[in-house]
MIDOSE-1310 file (N, C-alpha, C; in nm, 2 decimals, decimal comma, always signed):
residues 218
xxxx	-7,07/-6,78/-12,36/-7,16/-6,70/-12,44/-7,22/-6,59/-12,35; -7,31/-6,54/-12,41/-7,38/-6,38/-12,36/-7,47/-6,46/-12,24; -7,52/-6,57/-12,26/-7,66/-6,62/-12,13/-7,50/-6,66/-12,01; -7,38/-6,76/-12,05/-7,32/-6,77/-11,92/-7,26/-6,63/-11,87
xxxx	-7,20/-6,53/-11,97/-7,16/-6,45/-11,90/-7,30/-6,35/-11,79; -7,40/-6,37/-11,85/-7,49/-6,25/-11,81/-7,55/-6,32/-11,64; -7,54/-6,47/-11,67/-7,55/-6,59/-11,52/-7,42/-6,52/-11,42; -7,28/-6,54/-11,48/-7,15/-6,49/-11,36/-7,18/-6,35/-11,34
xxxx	-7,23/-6,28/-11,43/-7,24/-6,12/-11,42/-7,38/-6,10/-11,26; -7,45/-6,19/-11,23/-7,57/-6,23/-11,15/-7,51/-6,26/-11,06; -7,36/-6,29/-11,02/-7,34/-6,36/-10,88/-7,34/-6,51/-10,88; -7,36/-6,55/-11,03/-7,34/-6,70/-10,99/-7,19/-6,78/-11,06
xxxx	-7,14/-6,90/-10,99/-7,02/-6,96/-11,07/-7,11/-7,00/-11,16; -7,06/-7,01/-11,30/-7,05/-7,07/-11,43/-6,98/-7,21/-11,44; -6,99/-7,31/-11,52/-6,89/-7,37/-11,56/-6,94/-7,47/-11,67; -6,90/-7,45/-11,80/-6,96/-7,50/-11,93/-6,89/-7,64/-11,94
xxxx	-6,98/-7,71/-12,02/-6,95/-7,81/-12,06/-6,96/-7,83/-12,26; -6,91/-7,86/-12,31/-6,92/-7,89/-12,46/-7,04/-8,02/-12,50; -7,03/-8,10/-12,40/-7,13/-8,24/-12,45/-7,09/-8,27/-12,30; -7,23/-8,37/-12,37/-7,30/-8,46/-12,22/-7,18/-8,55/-12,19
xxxx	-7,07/-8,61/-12,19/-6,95/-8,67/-12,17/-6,88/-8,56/-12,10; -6,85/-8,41/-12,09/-6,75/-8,33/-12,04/-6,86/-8,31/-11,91; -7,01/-8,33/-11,93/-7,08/-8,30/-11,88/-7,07/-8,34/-11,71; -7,05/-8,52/-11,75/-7,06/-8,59/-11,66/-6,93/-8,58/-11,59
xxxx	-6,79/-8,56/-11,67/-6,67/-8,54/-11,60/-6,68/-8,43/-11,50; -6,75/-8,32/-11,53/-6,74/-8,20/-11,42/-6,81/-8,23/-11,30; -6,96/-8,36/-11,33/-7,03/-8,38/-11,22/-6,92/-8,47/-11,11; -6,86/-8,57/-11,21/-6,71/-8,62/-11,09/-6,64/-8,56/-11,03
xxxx	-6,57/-8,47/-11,10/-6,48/-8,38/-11,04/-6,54/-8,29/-10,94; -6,68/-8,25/-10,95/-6,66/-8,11/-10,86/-6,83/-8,09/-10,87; -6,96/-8,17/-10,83/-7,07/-8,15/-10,88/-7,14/-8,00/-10,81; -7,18/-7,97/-10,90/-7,27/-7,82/-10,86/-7,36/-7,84/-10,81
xxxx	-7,48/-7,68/-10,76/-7,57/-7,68/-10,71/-7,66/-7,70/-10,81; -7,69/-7,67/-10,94/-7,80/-7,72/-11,04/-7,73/-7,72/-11,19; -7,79/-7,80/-11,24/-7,74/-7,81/-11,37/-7,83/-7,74/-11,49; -7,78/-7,69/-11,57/-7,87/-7,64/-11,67/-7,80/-7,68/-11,79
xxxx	-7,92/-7,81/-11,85/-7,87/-7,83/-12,03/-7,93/-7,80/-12,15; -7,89/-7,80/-12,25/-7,96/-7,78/-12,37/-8,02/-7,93/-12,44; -8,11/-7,94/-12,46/-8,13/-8,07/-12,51/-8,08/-8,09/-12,62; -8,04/-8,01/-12,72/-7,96/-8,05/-12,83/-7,85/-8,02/-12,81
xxxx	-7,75/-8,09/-12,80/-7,58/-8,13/-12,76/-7,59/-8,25/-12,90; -7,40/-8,17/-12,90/-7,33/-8,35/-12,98/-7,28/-8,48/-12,96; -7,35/-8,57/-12,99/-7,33/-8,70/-12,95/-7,47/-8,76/-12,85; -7,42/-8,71/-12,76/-7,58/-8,73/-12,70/-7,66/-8,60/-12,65
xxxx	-7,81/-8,62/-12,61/-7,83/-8,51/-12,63/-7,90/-8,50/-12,46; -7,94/-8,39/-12,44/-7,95/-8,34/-12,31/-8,09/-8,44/-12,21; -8,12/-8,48/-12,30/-8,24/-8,63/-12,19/-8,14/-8,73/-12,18; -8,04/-8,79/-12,28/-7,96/-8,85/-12,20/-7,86/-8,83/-12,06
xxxx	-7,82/-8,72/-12,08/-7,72/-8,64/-11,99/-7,80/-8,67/-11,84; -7,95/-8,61/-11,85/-8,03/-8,60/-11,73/-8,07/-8,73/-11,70; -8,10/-8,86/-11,77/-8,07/-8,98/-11,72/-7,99/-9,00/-11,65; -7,85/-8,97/-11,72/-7,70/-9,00/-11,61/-7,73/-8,96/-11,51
xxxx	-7,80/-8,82/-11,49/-7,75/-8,78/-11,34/-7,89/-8,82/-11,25; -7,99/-8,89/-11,32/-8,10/-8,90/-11,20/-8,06/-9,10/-11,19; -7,98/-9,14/-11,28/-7,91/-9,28/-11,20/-7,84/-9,29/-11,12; -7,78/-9,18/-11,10/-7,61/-9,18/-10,98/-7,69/-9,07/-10,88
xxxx	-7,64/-9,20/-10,77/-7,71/-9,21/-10,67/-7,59/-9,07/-10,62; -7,53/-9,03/-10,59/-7,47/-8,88/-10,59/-7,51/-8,78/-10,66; -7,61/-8,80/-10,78/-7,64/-8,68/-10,83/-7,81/-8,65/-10,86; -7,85/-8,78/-10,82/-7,98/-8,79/-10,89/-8,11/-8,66/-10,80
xxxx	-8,02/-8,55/-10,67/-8,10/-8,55/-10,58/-8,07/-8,33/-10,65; -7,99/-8,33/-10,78/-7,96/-8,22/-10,87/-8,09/-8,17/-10,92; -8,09/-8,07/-10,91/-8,21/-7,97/-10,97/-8,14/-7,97/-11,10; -8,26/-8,02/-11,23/-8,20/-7,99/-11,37/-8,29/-7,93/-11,48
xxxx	-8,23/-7,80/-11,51/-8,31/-7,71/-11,59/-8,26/-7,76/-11,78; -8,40/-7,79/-11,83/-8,38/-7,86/-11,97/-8,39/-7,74/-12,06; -8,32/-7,71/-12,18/-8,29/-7,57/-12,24/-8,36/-7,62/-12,38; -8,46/-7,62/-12,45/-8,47/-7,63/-12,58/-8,58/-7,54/-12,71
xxxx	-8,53/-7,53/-12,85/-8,58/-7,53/-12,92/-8,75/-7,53/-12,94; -8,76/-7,67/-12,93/-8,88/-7,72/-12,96/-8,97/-7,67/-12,82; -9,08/-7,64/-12,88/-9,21/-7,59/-12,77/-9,32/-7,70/-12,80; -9,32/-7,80/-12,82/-9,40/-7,93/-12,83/-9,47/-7,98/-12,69
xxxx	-9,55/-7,98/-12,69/-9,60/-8,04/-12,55/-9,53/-8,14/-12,47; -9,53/-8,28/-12,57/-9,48/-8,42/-12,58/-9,32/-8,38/-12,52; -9,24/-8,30/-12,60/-9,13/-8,27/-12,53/-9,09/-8,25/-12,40; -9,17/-8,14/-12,33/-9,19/-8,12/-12,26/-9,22/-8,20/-12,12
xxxx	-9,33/-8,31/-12,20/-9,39/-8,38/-12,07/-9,24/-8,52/-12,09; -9,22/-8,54/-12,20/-9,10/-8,59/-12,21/-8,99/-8,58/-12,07; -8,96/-8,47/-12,09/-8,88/-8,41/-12,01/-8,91/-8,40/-11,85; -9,01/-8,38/-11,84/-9,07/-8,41/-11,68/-9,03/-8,53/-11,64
xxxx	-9,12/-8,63/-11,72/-9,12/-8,80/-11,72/-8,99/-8,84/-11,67; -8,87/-8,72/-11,74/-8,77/-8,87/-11,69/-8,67/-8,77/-11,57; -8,75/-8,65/-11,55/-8,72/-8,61/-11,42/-8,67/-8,48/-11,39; -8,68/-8,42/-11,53/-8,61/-8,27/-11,49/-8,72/-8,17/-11,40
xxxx	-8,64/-8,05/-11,33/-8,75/-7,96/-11,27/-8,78/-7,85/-11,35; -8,73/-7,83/-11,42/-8,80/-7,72/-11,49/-8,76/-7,74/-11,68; -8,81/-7,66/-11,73/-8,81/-7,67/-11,90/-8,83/-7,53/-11,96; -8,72/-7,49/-12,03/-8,75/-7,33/-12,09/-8,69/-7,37/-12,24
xxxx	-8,86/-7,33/-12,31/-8,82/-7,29/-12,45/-8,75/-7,16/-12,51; -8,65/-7,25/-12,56/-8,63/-7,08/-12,64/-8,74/-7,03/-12,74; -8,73/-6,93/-12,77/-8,63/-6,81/-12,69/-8,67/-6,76/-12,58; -8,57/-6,70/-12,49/-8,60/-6,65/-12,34/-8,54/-6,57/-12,28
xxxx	-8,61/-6,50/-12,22/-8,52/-6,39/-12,16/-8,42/-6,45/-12,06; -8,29/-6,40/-12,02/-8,17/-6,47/-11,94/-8,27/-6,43/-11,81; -8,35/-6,33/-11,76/-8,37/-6,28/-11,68/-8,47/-6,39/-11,57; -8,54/-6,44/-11,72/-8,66/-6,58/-11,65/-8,53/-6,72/-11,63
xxxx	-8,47/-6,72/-11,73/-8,34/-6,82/-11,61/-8,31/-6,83/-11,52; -8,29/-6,70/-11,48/-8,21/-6,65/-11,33/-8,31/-6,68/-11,24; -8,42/-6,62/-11,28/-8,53/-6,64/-11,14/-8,58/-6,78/-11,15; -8,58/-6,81/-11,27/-8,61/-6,99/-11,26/-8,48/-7,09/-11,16
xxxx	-8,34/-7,02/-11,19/-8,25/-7,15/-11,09/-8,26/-7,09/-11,01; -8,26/-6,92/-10,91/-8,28/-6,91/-10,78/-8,36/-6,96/-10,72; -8,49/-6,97/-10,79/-8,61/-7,04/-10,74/-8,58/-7,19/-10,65; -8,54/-7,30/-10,78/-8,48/-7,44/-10,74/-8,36/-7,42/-10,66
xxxx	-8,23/-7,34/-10,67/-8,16/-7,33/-10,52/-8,21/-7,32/-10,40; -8,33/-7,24/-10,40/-8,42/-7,23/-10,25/-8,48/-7,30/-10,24; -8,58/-7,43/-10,31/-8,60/-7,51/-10,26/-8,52/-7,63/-10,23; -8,40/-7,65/-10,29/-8,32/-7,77/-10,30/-8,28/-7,72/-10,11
xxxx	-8,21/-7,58/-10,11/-8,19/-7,56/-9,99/-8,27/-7,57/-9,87; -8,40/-7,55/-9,87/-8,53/-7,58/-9,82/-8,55/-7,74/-9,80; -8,51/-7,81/-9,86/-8,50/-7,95/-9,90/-8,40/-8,01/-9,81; -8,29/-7,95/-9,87/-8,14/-8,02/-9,74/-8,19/-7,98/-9,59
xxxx	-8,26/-7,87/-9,55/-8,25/-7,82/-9,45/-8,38/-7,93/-9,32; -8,50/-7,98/-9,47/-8,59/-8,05/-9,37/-8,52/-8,20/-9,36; -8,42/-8,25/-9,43/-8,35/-8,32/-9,44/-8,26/-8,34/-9,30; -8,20/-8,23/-9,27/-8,07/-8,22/-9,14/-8,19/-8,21/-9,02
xxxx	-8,34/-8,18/-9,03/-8,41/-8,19/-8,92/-8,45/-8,36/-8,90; -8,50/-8,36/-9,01/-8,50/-8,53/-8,97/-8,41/-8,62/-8,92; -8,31/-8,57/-9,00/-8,19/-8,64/-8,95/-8,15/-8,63/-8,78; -8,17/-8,54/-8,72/-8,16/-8,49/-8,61/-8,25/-8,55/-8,53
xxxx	-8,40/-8,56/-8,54/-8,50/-8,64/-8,47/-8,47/-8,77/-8,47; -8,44/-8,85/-8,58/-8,37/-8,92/-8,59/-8,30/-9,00/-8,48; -8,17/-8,93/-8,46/-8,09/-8,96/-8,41/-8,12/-8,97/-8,24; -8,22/-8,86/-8,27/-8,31/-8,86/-8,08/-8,34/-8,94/-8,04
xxxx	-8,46/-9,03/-8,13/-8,55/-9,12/-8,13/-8,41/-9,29/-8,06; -8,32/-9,23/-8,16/-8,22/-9,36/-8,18/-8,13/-9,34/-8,00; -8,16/-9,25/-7,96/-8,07/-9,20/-7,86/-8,12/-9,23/-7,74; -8,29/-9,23/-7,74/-8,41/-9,24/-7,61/-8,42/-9,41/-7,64
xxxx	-8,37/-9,47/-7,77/-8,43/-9,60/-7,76/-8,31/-9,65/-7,70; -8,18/-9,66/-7,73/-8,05/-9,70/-7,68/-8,12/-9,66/-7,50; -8,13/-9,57/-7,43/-8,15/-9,53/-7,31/-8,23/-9,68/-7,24; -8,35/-9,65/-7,32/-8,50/-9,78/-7,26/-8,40/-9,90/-7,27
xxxx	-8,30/-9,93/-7,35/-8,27/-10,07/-7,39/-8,18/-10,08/-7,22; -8,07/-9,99/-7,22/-7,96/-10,00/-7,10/-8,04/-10,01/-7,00; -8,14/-9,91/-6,97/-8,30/-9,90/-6,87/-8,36/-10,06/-6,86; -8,36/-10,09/-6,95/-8,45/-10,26/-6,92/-8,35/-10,37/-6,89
xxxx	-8,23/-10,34/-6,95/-8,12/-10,41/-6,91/-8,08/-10,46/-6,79; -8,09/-10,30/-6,75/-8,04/-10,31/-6,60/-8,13/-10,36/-6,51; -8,26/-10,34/-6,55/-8,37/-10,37/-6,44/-8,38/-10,55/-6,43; -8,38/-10,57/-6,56/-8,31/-10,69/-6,57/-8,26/-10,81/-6,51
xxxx	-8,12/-10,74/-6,50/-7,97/-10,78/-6,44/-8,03/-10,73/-6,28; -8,11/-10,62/-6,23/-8,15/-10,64/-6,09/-8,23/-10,72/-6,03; -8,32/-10,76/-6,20/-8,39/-10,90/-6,09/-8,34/-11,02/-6,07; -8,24/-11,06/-6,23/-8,16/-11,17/-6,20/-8,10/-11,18/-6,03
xxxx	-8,03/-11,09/-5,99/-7,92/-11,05/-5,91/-8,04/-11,07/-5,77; -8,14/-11,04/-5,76/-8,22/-11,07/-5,64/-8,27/-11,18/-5,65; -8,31/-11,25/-5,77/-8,33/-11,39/-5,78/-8,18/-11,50/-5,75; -8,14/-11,42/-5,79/-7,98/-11,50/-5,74/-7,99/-11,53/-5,57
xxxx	-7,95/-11,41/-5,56/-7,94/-11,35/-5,36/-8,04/-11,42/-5,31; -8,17/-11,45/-5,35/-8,25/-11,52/-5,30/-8,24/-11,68/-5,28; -8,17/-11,77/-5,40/-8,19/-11,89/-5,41/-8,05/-11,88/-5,30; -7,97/-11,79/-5,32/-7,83/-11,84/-5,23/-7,82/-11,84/-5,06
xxxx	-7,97/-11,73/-5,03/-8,01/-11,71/-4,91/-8,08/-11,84/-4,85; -8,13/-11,91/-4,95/-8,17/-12,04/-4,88/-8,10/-12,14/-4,80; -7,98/-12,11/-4,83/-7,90/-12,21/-4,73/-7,86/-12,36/-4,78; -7,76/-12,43/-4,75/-7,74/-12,57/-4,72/-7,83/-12,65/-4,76
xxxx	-7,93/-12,62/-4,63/-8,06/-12,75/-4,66/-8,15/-12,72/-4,77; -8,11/-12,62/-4,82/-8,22/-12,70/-5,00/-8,14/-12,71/-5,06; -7,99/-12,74/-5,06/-7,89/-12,79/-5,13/-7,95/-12,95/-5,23; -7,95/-13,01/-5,32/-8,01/-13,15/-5,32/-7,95/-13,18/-5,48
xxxx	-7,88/-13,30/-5,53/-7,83/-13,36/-5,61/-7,96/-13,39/-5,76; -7,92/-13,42/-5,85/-8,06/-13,46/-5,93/-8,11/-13,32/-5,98; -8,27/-13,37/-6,05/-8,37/-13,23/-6,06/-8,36/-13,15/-6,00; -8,39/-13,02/-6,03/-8,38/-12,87/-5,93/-8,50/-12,78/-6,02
xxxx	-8,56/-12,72/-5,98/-8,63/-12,60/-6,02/-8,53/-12,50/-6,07; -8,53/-12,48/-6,18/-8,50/-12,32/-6,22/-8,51/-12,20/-6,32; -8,47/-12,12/-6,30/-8,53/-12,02/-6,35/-8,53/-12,02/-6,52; -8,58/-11,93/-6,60/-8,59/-11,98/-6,73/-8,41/-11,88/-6,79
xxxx	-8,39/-11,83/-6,70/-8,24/-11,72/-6,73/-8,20/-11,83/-6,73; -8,11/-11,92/-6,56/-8,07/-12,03/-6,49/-8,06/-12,11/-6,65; -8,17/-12,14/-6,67/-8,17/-12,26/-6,80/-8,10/-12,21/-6,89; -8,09/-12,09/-6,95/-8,00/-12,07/-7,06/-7,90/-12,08/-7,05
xxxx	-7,86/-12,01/-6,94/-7,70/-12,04/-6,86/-7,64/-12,18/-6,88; -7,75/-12,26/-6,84/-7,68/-12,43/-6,80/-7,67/-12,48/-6,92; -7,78/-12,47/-7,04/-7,76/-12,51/-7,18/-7,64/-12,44/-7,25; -7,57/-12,34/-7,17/-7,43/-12,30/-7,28/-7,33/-12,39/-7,17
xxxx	-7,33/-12,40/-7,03/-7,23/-12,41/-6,99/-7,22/-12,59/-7,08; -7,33/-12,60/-7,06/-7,31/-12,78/-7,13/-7,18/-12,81/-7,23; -7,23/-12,68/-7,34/-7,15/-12,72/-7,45/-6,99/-12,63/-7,45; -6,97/-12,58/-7,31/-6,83/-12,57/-7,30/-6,83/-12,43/-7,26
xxxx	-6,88/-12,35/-7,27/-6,88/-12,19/-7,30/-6,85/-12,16/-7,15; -6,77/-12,06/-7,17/-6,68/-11,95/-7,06/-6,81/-11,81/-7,00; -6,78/-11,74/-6,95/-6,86/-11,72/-6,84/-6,91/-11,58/-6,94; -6,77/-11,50/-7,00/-6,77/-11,41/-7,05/-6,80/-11,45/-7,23
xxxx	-6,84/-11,55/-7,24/-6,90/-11,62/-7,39/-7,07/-11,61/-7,36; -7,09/-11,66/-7,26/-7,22/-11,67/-7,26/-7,32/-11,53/-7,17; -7,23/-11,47/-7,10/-7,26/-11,31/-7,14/-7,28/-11,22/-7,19; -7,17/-11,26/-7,35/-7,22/-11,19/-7,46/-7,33/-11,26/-7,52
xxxx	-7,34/-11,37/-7,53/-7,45/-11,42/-7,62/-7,62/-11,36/-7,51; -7,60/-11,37/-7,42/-7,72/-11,34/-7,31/-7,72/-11,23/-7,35; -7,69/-11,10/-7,38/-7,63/-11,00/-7,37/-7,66/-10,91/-7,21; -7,59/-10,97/-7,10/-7,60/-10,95/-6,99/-7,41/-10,96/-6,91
xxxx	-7,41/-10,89/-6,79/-7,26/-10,84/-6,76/-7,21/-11,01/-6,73; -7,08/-11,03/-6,71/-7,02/-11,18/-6,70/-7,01/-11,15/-6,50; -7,07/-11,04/-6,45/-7,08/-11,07/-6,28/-7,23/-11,15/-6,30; -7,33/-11,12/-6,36/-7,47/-11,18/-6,37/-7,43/-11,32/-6,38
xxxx	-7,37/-11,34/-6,52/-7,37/-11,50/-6,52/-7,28/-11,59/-6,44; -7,21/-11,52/-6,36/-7,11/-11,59/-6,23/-7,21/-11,60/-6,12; -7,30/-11,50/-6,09/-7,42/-11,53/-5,98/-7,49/-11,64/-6,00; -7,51/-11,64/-6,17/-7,62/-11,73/-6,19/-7,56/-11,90/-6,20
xxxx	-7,41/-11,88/-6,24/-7,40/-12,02/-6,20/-7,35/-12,05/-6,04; -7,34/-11,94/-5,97/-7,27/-12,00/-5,84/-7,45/-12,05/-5,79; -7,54/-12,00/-5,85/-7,67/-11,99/-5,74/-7,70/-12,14/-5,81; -7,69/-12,21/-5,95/-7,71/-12,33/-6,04/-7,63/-12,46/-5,89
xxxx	-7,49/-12,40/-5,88/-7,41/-12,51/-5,82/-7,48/-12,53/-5,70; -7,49/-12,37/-5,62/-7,58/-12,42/-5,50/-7,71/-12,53/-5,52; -7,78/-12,47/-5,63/-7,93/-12,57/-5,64/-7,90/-12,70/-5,62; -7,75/-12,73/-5,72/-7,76/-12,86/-5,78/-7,64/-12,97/-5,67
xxxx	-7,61/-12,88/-5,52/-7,52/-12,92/-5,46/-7,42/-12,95/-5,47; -7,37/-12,94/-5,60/-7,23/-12,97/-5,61/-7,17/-12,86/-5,61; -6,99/-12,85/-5,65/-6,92/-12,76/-5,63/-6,86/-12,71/-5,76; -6,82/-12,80/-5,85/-6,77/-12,75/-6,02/-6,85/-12,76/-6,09
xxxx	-6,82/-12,67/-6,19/-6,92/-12,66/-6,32/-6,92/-12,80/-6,38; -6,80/-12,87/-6,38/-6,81/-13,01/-6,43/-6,90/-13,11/-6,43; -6,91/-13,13/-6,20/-7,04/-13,19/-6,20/-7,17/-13,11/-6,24; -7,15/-12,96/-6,22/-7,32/-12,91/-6,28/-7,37/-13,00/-6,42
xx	-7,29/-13,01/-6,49/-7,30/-13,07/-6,65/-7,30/-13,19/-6,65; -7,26/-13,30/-6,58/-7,26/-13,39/-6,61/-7,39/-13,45/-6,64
């Protein structure tokens, strides 16, 4: 008609729909930057249509301009309620159209844009915390590794069979080797390197004077 041609004549794509069913096929196929309906359509009418698109989670984020007849208040706030951004009674000039969907394109685009900033900080915040985590990891795995070097620098003579003092790491270690777990099993579950947990049981065998993991467990 004269309002879509005078919209393409403006610089913008067009693309009509006959009813809220053809409506929702074009939002599948190919969804636009805003939608504009008439509330009175055949079969169903244009508050249902704008239901559809503020349930689907792909469309619900659509700027949707409501086209109607009726100048009723109730209509109107109607229409708000279930979520359109704007509402033009006819009759109207095409001209308040145009500056009505340029309007909602620049904010929708104003919208995606603080969206890609967040998104972005985001990913920073996600990028400095991964950093602290590897950061504490490692500091970590250097104290294990000096608590290691230490109990192994003792030597022979505090070698001793039985009870042993140890560390609260030491203890987790010895409660997996119990129930069978491999060096590189209980690594991942520590979430620490499998050279840490080979320190920590060579420094366990020292404590506990023996020489296989076998006797450590028994």
């Amino acid at each position: 008609g004269a309002l879509s041609a005078y919209l393409r004549d403006s610089g913008l794509e067009v693309a009509l729909a006959a009813n809220a069913s053809q409506a929702r096929e074009w939002l599948r196929r190919d969804p636009p930057d805003i939608v504009v309906s008439d509330i009175r359509m055949p079969e169903e009418d244009g508050y249902a249509l704008l239901a559809s698109v503020r349930a689907n989670p792909l469309w619900r984020h659509l700027p949707v301009v409501l086209l109607s007849a009726k100048g009723l208040t109730s209509d109107r706030i109607a229409g708000y309620n279930m979520g359109c951004d704007a509402y033009l009674t006819k009759p109207f000039a095409p001209e308040e159209l145009l500056s009505m969907i340029n309007s909602l394109l620049v904010q929708r685009s104003e919208r995606a844009s603080e969206i890609s900033s967040l998104r972005m900080q985001l990913d920073e915040v996600r990028s400095l915390l991964e950093q602290q985590r590897e950061q504490l990891q490692d500091q970590q795995e250097q104290q294990e590794q000096a608590h290691v070097d230490g109990d192994a620098g003792a030597g022979p003579g505090r070698r001793r069979r039985g009870r042993f003092r140890m560390s609260e790491r030491e203890a987790d270690v010895l409660r997996r080797l119990t129930t069978g777990a491999t060096n590189k099993e209980i690594a991942a579950e520590l979430g620490v390197s499998s050279r840490t947990v080979e320190r920590i049981v060579t420094a366990l065998l020292d404590k506990a004077g023996v020489g296989t993991r076998t006797e450590l467990v028994r």
